[in-house]
Structures are given as structure tokens and as C-alpha cells.
C-alpha positions as CSV (number, residue, x, y, z in Angstrom):
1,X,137.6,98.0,243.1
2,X,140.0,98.5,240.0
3,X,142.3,100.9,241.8
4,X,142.8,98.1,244.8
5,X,143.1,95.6,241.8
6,X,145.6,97.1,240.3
7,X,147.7,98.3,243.2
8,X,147.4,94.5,244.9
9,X,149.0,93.6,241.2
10,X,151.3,95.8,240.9
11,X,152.9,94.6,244.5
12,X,153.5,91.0,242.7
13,X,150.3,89.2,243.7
14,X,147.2,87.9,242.2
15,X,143.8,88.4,242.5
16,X,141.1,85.2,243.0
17,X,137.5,86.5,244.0
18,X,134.3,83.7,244.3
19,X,133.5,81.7,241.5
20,X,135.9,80.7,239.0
21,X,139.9,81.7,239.6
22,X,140.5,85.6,238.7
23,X,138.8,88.8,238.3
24,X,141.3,91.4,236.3
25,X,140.3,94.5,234.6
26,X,136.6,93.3,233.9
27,X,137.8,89.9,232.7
28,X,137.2,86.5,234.5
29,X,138.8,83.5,234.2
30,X,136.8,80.3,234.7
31,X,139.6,78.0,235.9
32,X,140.5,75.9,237.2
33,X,143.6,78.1,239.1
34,X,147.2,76.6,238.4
35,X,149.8,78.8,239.4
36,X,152.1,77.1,237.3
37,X,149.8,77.4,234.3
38,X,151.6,79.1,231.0
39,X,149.1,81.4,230.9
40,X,150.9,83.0,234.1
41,X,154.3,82.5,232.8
42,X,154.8,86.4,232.1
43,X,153.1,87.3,235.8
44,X,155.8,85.2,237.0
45,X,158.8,86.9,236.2
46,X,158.0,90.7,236.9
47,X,158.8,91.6,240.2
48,X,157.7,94.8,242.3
49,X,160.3,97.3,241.3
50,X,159.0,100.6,242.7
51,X,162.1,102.0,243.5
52,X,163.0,102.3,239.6
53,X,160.5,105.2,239.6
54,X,160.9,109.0,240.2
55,X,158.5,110.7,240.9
56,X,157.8,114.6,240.5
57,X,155.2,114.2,243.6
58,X,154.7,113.0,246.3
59,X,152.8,109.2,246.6
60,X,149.4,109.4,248.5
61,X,148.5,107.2,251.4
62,X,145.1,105.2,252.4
63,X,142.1,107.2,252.8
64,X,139.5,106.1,254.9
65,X,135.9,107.3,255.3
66,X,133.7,105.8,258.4
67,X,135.5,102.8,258.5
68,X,136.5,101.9,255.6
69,X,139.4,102.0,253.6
70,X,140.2,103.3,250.1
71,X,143.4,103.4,248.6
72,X,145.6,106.4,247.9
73,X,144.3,109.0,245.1
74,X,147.8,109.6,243.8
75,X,149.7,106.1,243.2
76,X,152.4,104.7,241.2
77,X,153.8,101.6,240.8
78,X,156.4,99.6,238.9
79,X,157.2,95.7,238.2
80,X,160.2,94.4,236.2
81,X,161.7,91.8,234.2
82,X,165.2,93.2,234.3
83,X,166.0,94.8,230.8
84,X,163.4,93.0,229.3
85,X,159.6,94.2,230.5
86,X,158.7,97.3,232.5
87,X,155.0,97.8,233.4
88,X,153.7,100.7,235.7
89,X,151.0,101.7,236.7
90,X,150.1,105.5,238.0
91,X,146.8,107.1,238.9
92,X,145.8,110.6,240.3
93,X,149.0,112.8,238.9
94,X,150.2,113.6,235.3
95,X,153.4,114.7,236.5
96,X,156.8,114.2,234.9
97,X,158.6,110.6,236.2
98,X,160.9,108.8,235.4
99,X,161.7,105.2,235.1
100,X,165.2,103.8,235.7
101,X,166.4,101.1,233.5
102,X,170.4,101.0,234.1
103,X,172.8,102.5,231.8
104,X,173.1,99.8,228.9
105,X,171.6,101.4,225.8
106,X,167.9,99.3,224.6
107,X,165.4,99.5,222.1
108,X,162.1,99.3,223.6
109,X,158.2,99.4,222.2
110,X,156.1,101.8,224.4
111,X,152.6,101.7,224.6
112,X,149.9,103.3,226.9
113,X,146.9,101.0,228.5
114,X,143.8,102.3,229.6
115,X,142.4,100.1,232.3
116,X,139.1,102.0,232.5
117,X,138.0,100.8,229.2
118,X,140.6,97.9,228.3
119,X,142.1,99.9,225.2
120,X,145.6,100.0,224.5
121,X,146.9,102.7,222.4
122,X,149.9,102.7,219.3
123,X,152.8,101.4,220.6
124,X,155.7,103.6,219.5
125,X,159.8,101.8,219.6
126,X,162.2,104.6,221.2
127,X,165.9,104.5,222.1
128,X,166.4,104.3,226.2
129,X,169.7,105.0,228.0
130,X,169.4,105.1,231.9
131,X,165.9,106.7,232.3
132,X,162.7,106.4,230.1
133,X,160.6,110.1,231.0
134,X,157.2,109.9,230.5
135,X,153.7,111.7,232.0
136,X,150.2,109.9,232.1
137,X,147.7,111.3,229.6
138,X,145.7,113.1,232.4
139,X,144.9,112.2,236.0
140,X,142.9,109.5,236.0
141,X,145.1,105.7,236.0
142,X,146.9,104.7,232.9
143,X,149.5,101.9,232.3
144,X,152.2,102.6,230.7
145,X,154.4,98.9,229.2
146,X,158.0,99.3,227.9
147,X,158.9,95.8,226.0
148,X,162.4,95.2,225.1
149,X,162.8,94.6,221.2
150,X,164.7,91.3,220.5
């Protein structure tokens, strides 16, 4: 369920499951849904930006087992506020990649999320001039947030 979750964000959409109005990451919020609410403000202005990514493999595709489907094992996946906000998410590889962000020198704060067990770890601020490297802490999914320092 989290991996779908997180890919179905990740493509710019939002999740709303039975009662109340979302179900993110093991939190719930009781509504009443308003897309227009400020609390979605920030949701609002990334867009799907895979193609900022490169990759060192290959992405997976669906699995299914006796009719069902399950998404891929290896997955990445990028949003964007242009020069401002970079989230992506990558599961089932802790291979080198690399994230595009255009050639204008920016200060950004970097910071790791586990989505297993909510927990965000130190952010650190670093320098980035076209591409931002990085590999996940190990296999399992991570995401990783550059934020643009004002």
C-alpha cells in the first residue's frame, strides 16, 4: 500500500480512501476535502518532473502475481517546483543518480525522509550547479527533499 501511495503521489495526484479525506504515510486527515485548502498549497505547485532524474539502472515495471497487481520493485520518481523545491522518491536500488536542476548556481537544504517510520533525518545546506548526486541509504524507499535557501 505505501509503495502505490507514494508512486500515485509522486505522478502529481492525491490520495482520498473511505472515511474522512486522505490517507498519507500512516496519517489521516478528517476533512472535510478542499482542494483549494492552504494546507495543499505546497502539493499544488510541484509537478511530475521525472525526467530531471538519471538514473544508474534501469526503472522496474508492474509485477503481477495471480491477478493482481503490484507495483515495480525498483522505482524512482521526481516532482518540482522549478528552482525552488525538489522531492524524489526511490525504492529498490541504492545506485548513484542524479538530479538535474539547470545550470544557475543555488543553495539548497538536503534532507533524507524515511517513509517506513515517518522520520526525517539532519538536513545538511550544500552548493548545487547543474546536478545534485546522491544514493538512497540502502534499498528499501527513502525520500530525498532539496529546498532552495532564500
Amino acid at each position: 500500500m505505501r509503495h502505490a501511495s507514494w508512486d500515485i503521489a509522486m505522478a502529481g495526484a492525491y490520495l482520498v480512501t473511505g472515511f474522512g479525506t486522505t490517507y498519507f504515510g500512516g496519517r489521516r486527515d478528517p476533512g472535510p476535502f478542499a482542494l483549494d485548502a492552504e494546507k495543499n498549497t505546497g502539493w499544488r505547485e510541484l509537478v511530475p518532473s521525472d525526467e530531471l532524474i538519471r538514473p544508474a539502472v534501469p526503472r522496474g515495471g508492474d509485477r503481477g502475481t495471480r491477478g493482481s497487481l503490484r507495483p515495480p520493485e525498483v522505482a524512482y520518481w521526481a516532482l518540482s517546483a522549478p528552482g525552488e523545491e525538489y522531492p524524489a522518491y526511490v525504492r529498490g536500488t541504492a545506485a548513484e543518480m542524479r538530479l538535474d536542476l539547470g545550470a544557475r548556481p543555488r543553495r539548497f537544504r538536503v534532507w533524507w525522509f524515511n517513509p517506513r517510520n515517518g522520520v526525517s533525518g539532519t538536513a545538511n545546506e550544500v552548493m548545487v550547479r547543474d546536478q545534485y548526486v546522491f544514493k538512497a541509504p540502502d534499498t528499501a524507499d527513502w525520500v530525498l527533499l532539496l529546498k532552495a535557501v532564500r
